[in-house]
N, C-alpha and C positions, 0 to 999 in steps of 0.2 A: 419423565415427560416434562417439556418445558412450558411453563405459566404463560411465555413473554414471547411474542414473535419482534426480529429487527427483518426491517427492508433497509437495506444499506449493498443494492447492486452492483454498482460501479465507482469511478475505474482503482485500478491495484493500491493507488496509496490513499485514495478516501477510505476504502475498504481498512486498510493499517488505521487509519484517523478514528476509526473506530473502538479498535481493542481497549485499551483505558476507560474508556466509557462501560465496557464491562466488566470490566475489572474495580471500578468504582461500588458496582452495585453489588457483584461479591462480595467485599469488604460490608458491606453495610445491610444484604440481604444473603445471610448463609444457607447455604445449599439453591441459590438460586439459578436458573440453567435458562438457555435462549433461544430457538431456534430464528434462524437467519439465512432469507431470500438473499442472494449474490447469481452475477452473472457466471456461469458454465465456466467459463477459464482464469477466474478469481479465486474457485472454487477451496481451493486448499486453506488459503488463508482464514478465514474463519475457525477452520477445522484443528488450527493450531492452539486457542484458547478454548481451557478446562472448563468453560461454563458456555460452551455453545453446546448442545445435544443434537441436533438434527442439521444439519444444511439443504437446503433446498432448491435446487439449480434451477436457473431460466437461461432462455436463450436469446435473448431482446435483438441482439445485434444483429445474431444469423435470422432469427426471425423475419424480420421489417425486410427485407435483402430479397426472401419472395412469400408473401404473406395470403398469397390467393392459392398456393400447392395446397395437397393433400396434407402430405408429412408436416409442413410447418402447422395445420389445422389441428393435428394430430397430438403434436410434440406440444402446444398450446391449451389442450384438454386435459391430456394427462398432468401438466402441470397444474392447471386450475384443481385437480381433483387430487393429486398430491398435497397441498397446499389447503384442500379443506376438509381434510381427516381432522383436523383438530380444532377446538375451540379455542380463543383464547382471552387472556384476562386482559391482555395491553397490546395492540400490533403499534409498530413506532414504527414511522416514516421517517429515519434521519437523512434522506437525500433531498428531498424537497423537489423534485422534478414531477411531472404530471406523468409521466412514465412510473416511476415509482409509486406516487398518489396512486394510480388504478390497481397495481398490484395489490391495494394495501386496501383498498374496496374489495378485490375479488377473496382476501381470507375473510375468514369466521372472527369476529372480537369486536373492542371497544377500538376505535382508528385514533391514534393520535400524528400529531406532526407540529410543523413548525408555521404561525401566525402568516398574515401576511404580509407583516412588518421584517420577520426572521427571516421568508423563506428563498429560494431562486428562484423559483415560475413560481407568481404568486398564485392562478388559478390550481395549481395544489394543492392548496389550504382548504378548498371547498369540499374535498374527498373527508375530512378531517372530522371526527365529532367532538374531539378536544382539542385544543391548542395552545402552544407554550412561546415565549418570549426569550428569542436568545438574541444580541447582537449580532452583525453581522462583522461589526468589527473585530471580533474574537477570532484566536487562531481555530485553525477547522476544526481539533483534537476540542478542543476547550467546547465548542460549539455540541460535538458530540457527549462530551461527558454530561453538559448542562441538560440538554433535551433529555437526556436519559433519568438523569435527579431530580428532573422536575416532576417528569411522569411519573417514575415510582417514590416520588417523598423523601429523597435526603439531598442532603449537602454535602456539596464536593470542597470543601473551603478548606479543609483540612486535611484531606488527601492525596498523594504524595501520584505523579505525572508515573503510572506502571499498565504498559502491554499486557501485561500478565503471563505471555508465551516463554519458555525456555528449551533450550536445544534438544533436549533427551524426547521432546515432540516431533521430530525430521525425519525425514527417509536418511537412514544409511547411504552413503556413496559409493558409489559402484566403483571399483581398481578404475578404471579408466576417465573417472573426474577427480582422480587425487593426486594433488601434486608432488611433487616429490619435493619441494623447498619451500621456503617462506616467500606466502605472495601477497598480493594485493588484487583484490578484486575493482574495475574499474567499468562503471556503468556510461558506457560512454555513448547510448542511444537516446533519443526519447521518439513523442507523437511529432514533433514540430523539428524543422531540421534545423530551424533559426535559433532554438536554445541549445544546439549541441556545438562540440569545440569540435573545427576542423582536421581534417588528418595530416594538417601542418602541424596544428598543435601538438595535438599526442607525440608525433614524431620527432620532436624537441621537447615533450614532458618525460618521452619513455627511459632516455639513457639515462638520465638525470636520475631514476630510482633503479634502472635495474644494474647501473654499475655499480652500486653498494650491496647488491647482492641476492636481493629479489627478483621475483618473478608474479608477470601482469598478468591474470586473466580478464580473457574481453568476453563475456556473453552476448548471446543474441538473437532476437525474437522472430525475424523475418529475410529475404530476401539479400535486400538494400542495406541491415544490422550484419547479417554475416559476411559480406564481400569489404565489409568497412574491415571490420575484423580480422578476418583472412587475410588483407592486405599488409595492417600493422606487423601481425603475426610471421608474416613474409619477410619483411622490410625490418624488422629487430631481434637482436636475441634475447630470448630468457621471454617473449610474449608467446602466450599460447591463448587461442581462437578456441575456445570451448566446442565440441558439443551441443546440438540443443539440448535443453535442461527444463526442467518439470519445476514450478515454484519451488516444491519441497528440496529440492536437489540444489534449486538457488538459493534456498535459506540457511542452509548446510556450509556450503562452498563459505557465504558472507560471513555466518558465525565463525568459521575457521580461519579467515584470512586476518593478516598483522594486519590492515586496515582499508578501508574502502577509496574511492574518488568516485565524484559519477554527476551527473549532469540532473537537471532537474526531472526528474520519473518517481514513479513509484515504488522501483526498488531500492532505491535510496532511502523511502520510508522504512522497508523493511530492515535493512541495516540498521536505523536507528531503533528499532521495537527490539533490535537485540543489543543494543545500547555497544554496538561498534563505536572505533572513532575512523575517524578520517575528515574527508572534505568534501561538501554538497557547492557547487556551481552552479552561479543563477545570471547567465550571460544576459538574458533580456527578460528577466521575470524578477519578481521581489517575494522575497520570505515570508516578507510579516507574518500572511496570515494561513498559509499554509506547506510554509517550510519546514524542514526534519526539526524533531526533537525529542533529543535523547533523554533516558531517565536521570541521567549524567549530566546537567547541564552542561553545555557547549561540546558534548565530546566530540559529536560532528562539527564542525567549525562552517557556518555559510558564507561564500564570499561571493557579493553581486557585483553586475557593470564591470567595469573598467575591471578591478581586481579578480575576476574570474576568468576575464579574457589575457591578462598576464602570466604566459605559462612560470616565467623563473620566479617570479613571487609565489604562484602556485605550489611550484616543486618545491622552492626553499621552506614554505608550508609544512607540508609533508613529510619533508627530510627532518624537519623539528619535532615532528608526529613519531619519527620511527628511532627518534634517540640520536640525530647527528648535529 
């Protein structure tokens, strides 16, 4: 049974922003275990590190979407009543959102979170009966490790940047997501269509790596992600259009591949929690403060502006990535 509840819901790579942060308190509280509120199709990711015991799924999204039915009143109680079987010694708020704040009212324990100097919606901090001081200038992972060592009493100063997750954690893959050659997985979606590279680009990134001998996989999460894909897949050889795939199935696929590309998302994070290398692209957004990072320093290499919209610097990138 776990002492320590985390609210840490959304989206897929604040969720990864997290793991280190548990991994921290392991190291420094043995046998210590978690349980951790996330959104219904994040779900997995938690479930990957050895010091989380329970997950506890919400539905926030689909919820709000129609919140006067039946079934969403339903789906909403049950949760409430999931969520206070147990008591607890610490709930941590590390999203700082007022959607989060409530969740973190409606468990059983002492509520901690982040100030209102720390936090993102400051009327947050008001759910809070302790409060902790982290910058805000700190990268997100750093943000998360601190909240967490502040609350439970240690220092992270001398503690080495570790996910904690390792592959023998995954779903096996199915014959039919396994390639038969050495590829690259290439994350070429995100939320925003203004941070992804055109299908100009790719189209003059692809030959450049699959004529030395590889092969690209494109994953893809919706509609408007698989017809991008499909088209690529069309239009070159040696690319193959996945499948939809299940997180555990994309974490599998990324630990297997010679190395990653992919545009700024979430699963870019996950790549780095498996301390891949490759290349994260930040055409109209900046790193600093919550860009990939690898236990490897640099293994992922970020390149923003100008140099991420440059596909043959890109590729000649990469080609130096894979030994040419």
């Amino acid at each position: 049974m776990a002492d320590h509840l985390i609210i840490k819901t959304s989206s897929l790579g604040d969720i990864v922003h997290m793991l280190p942060a548990l991994t921290d308190a392991a190291r420094c509280i043995p046998s210590i275990q978690f349980d951790w509120v996330v959104e219904e199709n994040f779900a997995p990711v938690p479930r990957w590190h050895p010091n989380v015991n329970r997950v506890i799924s919400l539905a926030i999204r689909r919820w709000r979407k129609d919140l006067r039915s039946k079934q969403t009143r339903q789906q909403v109680k049950q949760f409430k009543q999931q969520l206070q079987q147990q008591h607890y010694k610490k709930i941590i708020d590390t999203q700082g959102l007022i959607k989060s704040a409530v969740v973190t009212r409606w468990a059983k324990g002492e509520r901690w979170g982040y100030d209102k100097n720390s936090i993102t919606e400051s009327l947050a901090c008001w759910f809070y009966q302790k409060t902790v001081s982290v910058s805000r200038q700190r990268h997100a992972i750093t943000r998360n490790r601190e909240i967490l060592a502040q609350t439970l009493g240690y220092s992270i100063k001398n503690l080495p940047l570790d996910y904690g997750i390792s592959a023998d954690q995954n779903t096996p893959l199915p014959q039919s997501l396994t390639p038969t050659s050495r590829y690259l997985i290439a994350f070429h979606a995100t939320s925003r269509e203004d941070k992804e590279w055109s299908l100009t680009r790719w189209d003059a990134f692809i030959p450049q790596i699959t004529q030395q001998g590889y092969c690209i996989l494109f994953p893809w999460g919706n509609q408007r992600e698989y017809q991008r894909a499909k088209q690529l897949a069309e239009t070159h050889h040696n690319v193959i259009c996945l499948p939809q795939c299940s997180l555990d199935e994309l974490a599998t696929l990324t630990q297997r591949a010679t190395a990653v590309i992919g545009m700024d998302t979430g699963l870019m994070h996950i790549a780095a929690a498996f301390n891949q290398r490759g290349i994260a692209l930040y055409p109209v957004t900046q790193p600093q403060l919550t860009g990939v990072l690898t236990t490897t320093p640099n293994k992922i290499e970020s390149l923003s502006g100008k140099d991420a919209l440059d596909v043959d610097f890109v590729a000649n990138k990469m080609l130096s990535i894979l030994g040419f």
